[in-house]
N, C-alpha and C positions, 0 to 999 in steps of 0.2 A: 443668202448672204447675212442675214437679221441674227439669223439661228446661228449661224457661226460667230459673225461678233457678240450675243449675248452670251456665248459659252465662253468665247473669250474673257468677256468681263467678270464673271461667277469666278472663273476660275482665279483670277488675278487677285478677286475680293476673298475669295477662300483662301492662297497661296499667303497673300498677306496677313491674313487673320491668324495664321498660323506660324506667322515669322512676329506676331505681335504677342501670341499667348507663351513663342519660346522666349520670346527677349524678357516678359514677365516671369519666367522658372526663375527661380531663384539658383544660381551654380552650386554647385556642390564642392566643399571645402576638399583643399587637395588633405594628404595623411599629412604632408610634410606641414600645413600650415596650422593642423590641430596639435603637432606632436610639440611644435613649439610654440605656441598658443596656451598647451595642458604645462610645457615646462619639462618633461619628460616623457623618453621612450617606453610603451608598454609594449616587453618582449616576453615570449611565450617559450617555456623553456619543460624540460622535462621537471619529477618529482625528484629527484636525484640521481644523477645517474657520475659518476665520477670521472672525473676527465673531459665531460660534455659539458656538465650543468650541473651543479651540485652547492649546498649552500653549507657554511663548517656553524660553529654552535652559535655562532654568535649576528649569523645572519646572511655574511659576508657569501657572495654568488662566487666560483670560478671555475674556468670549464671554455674548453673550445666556441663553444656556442653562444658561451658568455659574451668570450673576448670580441663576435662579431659584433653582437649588440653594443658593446662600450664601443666599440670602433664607430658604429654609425651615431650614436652618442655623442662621441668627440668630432667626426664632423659636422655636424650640427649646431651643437653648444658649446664647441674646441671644452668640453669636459666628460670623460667617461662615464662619471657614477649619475647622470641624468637619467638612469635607467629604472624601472620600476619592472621584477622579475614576476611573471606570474606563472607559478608550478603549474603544467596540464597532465592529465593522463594520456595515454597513445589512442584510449578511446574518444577523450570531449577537445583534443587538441584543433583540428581543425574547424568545428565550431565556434571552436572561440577566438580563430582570425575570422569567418566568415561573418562573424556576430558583430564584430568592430571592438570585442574587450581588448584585440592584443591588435598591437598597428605593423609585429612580425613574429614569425613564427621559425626561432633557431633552437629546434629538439631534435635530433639527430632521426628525421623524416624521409624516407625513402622519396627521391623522385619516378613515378612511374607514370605511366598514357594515363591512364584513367582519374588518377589524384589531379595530374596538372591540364585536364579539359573537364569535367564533371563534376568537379567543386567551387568551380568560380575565383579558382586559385590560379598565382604563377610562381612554380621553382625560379628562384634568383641566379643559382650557381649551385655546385658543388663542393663544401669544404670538407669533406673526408670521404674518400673510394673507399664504398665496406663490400662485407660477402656475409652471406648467413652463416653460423659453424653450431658446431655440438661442444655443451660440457657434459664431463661424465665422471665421474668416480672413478680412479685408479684402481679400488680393489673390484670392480667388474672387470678388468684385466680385456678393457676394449683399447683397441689401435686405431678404430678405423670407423667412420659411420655406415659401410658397409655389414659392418659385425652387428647391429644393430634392429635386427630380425626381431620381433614381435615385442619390441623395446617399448616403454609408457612415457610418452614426452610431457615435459610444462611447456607449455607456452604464453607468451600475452595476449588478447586479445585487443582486436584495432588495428594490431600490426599486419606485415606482407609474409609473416614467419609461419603463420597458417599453411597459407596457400602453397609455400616454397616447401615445405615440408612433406605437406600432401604428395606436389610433384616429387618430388625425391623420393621416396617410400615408394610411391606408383611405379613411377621410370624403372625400380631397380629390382620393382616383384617382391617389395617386402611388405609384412605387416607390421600395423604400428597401433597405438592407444593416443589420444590428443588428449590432455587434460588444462584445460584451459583456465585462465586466472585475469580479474581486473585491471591489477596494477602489474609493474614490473617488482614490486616489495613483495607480493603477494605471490607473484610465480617462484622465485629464489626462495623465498620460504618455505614455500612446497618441495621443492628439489630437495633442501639441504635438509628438512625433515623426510623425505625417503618416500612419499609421494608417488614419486615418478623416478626414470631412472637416467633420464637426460634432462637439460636444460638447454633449451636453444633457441637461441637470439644472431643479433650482430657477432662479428667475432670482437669487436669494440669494445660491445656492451658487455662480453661473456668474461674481457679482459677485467671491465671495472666491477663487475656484481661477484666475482671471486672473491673481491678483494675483502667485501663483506661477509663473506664466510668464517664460518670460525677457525675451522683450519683449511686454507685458498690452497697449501701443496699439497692436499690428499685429493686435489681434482685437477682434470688435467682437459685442456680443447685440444679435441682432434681435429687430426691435418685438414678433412678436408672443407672447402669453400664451396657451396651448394647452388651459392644466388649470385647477383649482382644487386649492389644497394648502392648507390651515391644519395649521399646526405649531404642537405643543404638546405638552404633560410626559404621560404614559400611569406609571398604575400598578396593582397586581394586581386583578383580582376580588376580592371579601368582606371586606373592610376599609374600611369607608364611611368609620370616624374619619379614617383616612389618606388616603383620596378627599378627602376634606372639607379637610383640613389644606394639601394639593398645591396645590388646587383656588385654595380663598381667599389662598394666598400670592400668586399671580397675581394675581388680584381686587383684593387691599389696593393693590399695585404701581401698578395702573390707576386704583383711587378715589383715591388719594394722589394722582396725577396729575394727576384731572379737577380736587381741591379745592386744585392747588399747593401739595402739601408735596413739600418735598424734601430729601436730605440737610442742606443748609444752616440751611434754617429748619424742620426738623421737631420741634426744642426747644421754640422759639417758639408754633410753630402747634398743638403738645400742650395748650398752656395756653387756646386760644381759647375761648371759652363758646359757641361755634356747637353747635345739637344734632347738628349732624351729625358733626362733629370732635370732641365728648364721647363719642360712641359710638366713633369708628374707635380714640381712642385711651382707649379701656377708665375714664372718669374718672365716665361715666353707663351702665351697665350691667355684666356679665360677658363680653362673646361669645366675648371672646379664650376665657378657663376653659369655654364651653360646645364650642369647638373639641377640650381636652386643653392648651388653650395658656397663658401668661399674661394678663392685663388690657392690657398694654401692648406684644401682641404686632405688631403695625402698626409702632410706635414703632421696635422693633427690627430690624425688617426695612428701610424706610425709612433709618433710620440708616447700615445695612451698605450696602446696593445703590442708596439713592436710588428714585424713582418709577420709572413704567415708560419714560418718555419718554426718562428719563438714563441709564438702560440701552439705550433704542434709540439714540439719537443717540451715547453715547459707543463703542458697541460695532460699527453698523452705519450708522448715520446720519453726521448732515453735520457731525461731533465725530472719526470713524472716517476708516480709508483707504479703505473701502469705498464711503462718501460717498450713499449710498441714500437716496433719497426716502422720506420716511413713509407717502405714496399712502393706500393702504387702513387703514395702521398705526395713522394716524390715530385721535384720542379720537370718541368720533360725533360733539360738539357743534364737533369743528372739520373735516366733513367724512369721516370716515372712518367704520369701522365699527369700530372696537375699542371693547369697553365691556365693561363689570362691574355684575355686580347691587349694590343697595346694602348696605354695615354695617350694618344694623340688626334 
């Protein structure tokens, strides 16, 4: 009986020592209270990619990716430009959310198993459905990536366009050449100097690195789609608030969309008495405050960036030089599969 009440005790005296050495850790600062702490967001964006992320001569960021960051931006400090952009390569991109330099990471980043369990990462959302595809030169007089038989590809390295390539070539019993390159400046350089005889990336990407050709109508992407890529924002492990916060910035973008609010009329449509519009914008409940955010967090974002639709069309869509189809981008009730849970 001695021996069982002293182990009792030991143990009660350990269990507590140990509820004494955790209440001495000092907690660890959430992202949301350093980001407004530092006074701006540090987002992690591509080197230029147009229509994503792209900066014009004079500094100025714009770009799909962009428009996320200013949106979480405007929630925050109800102002967009609190943003502070840091260019990454596809190869030191995810290092440098895992490092702590960028507090998100919106560079048109494949969500796949192994990126979103083995990096210490979490995918937020999806803001563009991509597919891998080929460009090629119109005077090879190719149709098809089947035609494409002992063909010399560019690629990036870092990227998932390795590996999708690899399988495609394998799957189809063709032989192929990889000639691989650091940047994405540095692969299209190689292509349009003659290098290699395709280039192949996103079909996104293959839309905006055209553009920078000297002449974009003597190349053409073929039909076909090889992969699946959803891109979207990644940010650290163990900060759920700030999961949560990435996360629904995206989300509001897209239910503001489904229910037609937009920069224009998002004054207007704040006042509606619909239940469902009393909730997005904070007039019948908290959620914004249950985020870390305000009441009127929606409102602000909306405001700065517009829905998600005038981010796509102005940035990439048929508003853009890029001129892209919405296809998949699409809201689901108009065909597509982009959708968002609901405010409530």
């Amino acid at each position: 009986m001695k021996r069982v009440f002293f182990t009792f005790v030991v143990a009660a005296f350990a269990t507590q020592g140990a509820f004494a050495q955790n209440q001495d850790k000092p907690k660890e600062r959430s992202t949301l209270q350093n980001v407004k702490d530092r006074g701006t967001l540090s987002c992690g964006v591509s080197q230029g990619l147009p229509g994503f992320s792209s900066p014009d001569d004079k500094g100025n960021w714009t770009g799909l990716d962009v428009d996320l960051c200013r949106a979480i931006s405007a929630a925050i400090f109800d102002d967009p430009s609190k943003v502070k952009f840091v260019p990454l390569s596809a190869k030191d991109r995810f290092t440098a959310l895992q490092s702590g330099e960028i507090d998100v990471l919106s560079r048109n980043s494949t969500w796949t198993l192994s990126r979103d369990t083995s990096l210490g990462l979490n995918y937020t959302g999806v803001n563009y459905y991509d597919g891998q595809g080929f460009l090629v030169r119109k005077s090879l007089k190719v149709n098809s990536a089947l035609e494409l038989n002992s063909a010399s590809i560019c690629v990036q390295q870092g990227t998932t366009n390795e590996q999708n390539v690899a399988d495609y070539f394998k799957g189809n019993n063709m032989k192929y050449e990889v000639i691989a390159f650091g940047t994405a400046d540095e692969t299209v350089k190689a292509y349009e100097s003659g290098r290699c005889d395709v280039f192949t990336s996103d079909v996104s990407q293959l839309y905006a690195e055209r553009l920078k050709l000297a002449a974009p109508d003597d190349h053409a992407v073929l039909p076909e789609v090889i992969s699946k890529e959803p891109l979207g924002p990644v940010v650290r492990h163990g900060d759920d608030q700030w999961f949560d916060i990435v996360k629904w910035t995206l989300f509001a973008m897209i239910n503001a969309e489904e229910y037609a609010v937009t920069q224009k009329n998002v004054d207007e449509m704040s006042q509606s008495p619909k239940p469902e519009l009393k909730r997005m914008f904070g007039s019948d409940g908290n959620l914004g405050e249950q985020l870390g955010l305000t009441k009127d967090w929606v409102k602000r974002i909306v405001k700065a960036v517009g829905n998600y639709g005038e981010s796509f069309d102005r940035n990439v869509g048929a508003g853009s030089k890029l001129g892209i189809a919405r296809g998949l981008n699409k809201l689901w009730n108009q065909g597509g599969i982009q959708y968002a849970p609901p405010i409530r």
